[in-house]
NUKOLTOR-330883 format. One record per atom (N, C-alpha, C): residue in one letter; x, y, z; chain; residue number from 0; atom name. Coordinates in steps of 0.2 Angstrom, whole numbers, plus 5000, padded with zeros to 4 digits. Example, Ala and Ser with C-alpha at 12.3 -4.5 7.8 and 13.67 -1.06 7.14 Angstrom:
- res/xx/yy/zz/chain/n/atom
- A/5066/4972/5039/A/0/N
- A/5062/4978/5039/A/0/CA
- A/5066/4984/5039/A/0/C
- S/5064/4989/5035/A/1/N
- S/5068/4995/5036/A/1/CA
- S/5064/5000/5039/A/1/C
END
This chain:
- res/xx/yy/zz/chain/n/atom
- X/5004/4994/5000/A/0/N
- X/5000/5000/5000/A/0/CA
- X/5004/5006/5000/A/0/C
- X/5009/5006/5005/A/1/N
- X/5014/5014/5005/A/1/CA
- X/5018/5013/4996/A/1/C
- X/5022/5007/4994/A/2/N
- X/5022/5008/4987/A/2/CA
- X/5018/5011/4982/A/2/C
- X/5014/5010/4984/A/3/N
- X/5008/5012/4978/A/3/CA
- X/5008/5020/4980/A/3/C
- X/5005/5020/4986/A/4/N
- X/5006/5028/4987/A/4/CA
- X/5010/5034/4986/A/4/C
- X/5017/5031/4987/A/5/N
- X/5022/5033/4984/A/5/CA
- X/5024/5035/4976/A/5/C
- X/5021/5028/4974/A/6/N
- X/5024/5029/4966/A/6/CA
- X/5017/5033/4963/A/6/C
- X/5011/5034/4965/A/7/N
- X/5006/5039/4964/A/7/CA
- X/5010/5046/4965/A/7/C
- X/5011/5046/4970/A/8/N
- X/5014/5053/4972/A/8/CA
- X/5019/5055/4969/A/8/C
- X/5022/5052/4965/A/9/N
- X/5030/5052/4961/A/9/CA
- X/5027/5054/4956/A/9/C
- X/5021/5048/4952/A/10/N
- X/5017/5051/4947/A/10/CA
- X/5015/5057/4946/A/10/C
- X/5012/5060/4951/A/11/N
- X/5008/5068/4952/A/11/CA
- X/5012/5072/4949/A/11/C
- X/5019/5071/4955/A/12/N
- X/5025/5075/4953/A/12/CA
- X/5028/5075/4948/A/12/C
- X/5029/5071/4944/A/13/N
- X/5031/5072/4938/A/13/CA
- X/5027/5074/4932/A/13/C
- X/5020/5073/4934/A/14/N
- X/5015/5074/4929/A/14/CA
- X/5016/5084/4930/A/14/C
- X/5016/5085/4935/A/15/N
- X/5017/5094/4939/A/15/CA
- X/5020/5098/4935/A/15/C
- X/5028/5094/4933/A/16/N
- X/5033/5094/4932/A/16/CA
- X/5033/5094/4925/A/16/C
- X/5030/5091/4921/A/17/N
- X/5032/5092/4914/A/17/CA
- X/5026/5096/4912/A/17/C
- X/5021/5098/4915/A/18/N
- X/5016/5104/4914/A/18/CA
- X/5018/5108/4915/A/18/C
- X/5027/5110/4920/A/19/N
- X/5024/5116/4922/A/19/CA
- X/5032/5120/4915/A/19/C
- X/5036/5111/4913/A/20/N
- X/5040/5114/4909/A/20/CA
- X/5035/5116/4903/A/20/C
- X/5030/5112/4902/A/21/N
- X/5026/5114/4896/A/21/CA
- X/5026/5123/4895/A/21/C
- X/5022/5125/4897/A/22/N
- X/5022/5129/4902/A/22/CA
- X/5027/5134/4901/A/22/C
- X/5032/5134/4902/A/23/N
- X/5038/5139/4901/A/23/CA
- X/5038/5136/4894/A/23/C
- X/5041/5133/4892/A/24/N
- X/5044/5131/4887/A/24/CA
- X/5038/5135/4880/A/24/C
- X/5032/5136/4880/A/25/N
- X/5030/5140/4878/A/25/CA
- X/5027/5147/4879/A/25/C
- X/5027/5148/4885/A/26/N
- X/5031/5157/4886/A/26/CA
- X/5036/5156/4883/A/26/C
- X/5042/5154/4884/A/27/N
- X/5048/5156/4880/A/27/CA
- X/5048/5156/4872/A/27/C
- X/5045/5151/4870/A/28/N
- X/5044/5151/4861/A/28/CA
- X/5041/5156/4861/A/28/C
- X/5036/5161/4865/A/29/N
- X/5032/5165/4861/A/29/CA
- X/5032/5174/4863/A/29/C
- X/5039/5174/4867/A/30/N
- X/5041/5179/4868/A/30/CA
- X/5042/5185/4865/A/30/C
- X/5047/5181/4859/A/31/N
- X/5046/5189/4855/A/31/CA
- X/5038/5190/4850/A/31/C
- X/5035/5187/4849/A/32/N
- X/5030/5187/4847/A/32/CA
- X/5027/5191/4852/A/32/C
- X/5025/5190/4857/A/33/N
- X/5023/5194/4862/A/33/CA
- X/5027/5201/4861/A/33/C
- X/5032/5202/4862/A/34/N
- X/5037/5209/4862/A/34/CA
- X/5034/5210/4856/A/34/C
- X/5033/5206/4850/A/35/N
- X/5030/5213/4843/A/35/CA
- X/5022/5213/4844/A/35/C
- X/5020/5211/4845/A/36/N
- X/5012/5211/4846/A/36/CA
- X/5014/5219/4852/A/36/C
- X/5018/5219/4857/A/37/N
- X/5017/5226/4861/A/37/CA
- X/5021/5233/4857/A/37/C
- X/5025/5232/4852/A/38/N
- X/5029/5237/4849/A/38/CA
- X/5022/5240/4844/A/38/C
- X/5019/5233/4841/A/39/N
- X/5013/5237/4836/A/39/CA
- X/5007/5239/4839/A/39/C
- X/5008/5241/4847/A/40/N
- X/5002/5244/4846/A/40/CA
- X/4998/5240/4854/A/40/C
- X/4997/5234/4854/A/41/N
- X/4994/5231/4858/A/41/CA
- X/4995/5230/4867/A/41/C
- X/4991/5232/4870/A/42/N
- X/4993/5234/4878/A/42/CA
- X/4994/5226/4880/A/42/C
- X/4997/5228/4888/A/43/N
- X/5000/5222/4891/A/43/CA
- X/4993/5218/4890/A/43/C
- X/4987/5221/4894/A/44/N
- X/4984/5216/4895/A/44/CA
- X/4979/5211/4890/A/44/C
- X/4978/5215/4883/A/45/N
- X/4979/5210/4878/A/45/CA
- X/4984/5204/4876/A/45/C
- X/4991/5206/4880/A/46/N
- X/4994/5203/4878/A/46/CA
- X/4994/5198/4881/A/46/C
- X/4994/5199/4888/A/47/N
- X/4991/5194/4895/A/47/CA
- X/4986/5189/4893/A/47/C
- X/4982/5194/4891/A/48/N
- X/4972/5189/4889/A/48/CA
- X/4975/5184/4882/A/48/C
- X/4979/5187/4880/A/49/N
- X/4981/5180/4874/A/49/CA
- X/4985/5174/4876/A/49/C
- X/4991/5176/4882/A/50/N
- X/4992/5170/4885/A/50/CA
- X/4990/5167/4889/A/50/C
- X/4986/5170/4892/A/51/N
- X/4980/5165/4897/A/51/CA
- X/4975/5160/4891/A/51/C
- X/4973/5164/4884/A/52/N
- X/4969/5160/4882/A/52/CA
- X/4973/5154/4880/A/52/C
- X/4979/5155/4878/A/53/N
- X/4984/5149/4876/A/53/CA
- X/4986/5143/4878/A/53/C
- X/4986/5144/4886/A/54/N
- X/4986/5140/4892/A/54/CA
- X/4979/5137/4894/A/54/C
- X/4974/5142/4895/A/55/N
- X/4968/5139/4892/A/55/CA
- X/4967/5133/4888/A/55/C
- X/4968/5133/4882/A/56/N
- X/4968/5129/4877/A/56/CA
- X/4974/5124/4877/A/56/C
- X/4978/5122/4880/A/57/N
- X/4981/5120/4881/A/57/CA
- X/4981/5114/4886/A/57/C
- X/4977/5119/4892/A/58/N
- X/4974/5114/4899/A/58/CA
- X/4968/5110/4898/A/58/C
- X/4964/5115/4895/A/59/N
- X/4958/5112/4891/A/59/CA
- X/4959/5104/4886/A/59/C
- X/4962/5104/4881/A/60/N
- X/4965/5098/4878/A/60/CA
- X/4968/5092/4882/A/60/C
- X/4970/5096/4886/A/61/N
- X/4977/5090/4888/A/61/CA
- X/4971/5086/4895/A/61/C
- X/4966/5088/4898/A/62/N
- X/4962/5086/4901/A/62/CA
- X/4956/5082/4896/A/62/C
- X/4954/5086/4890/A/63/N
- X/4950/5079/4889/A/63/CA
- X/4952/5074/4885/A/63/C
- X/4962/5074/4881/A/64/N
- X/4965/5068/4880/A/64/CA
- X/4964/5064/4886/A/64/C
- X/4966/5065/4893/A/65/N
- X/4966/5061/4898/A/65/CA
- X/4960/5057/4900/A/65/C
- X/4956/5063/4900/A/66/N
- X/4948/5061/4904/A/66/CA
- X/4947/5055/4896/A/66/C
- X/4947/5057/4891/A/67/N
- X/4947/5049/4885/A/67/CA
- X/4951/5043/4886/A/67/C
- X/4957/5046/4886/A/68/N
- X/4963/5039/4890/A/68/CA
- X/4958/5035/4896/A/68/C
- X/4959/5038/4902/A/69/N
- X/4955/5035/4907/A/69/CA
- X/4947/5033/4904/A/69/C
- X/4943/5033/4901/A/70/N
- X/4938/5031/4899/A/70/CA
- X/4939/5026/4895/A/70/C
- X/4945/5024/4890/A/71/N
- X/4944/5020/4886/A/71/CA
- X/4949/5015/4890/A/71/C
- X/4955/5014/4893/A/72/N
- X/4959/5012/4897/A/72/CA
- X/4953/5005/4903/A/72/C
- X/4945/5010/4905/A/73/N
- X/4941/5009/4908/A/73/CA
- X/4939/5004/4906/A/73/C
- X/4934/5007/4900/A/74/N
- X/4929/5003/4895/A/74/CA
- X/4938/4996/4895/A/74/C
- X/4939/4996/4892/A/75/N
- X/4944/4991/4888/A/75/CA
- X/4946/4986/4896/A/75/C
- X/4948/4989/4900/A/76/N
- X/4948/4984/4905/A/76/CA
- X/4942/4981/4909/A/76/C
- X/4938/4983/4909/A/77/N
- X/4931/4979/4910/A/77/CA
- X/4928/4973/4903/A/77/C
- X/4931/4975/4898/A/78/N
- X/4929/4969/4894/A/78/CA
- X/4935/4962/4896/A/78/C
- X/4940/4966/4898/A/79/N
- X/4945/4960/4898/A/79/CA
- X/4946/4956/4905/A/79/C
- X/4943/4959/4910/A/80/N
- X/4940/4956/4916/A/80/CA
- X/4937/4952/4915/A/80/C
- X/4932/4954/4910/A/81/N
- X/4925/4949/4908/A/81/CA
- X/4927/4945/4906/A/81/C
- X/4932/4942/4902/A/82/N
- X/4935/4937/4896/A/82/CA
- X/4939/4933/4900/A/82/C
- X/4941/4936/4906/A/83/N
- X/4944/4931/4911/A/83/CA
- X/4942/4928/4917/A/83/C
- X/4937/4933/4920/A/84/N
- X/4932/4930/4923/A/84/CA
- X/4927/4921/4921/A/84/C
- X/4928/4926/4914/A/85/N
- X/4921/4922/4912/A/85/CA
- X/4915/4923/4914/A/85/C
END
């Protein structure tokens, strides 16, 4: 039981961890793109509202690829329970 709990918790963490490089990794690709979007004209907080929408879209996605994992992962192991149940 404490393995399990453990290796969950490793899970989390690492899951935290590569969303939160996600995460940077695109703030940083989209930086100068942001610097010209404010040289032409566009206030901080436009520029703000576009990368929240981004992240948005992003967290969005990346939860219903999972929430569909875990449902099919579901579905598919309850058939194969049954198959060895009998």
């Amino acid at each position: 039981r404490q393995f399990l709990d453990a290796h969950y918790a490793l899970l989390a963490c690492s899951t935290i961890l590569l969303l939160a490089m996600i995460v940077v990794l695109s703030r940083r690709l989209r930086a100068r793109e942001m610097e010209t979007m404010f040289l032409l004209g566009c206030s901080r907080g436009v520029v703000l509202s576009l990368q929240a929408a981004e992240l948005t879209l992003i967290f969005a996605v990346s939860l219903v690829v999972a929430l569909l994992s875990a449902w099919a992962s579901v579905a598919w192991m309850h058939g194969y329970l049954n198959t060895l149940t009998g």
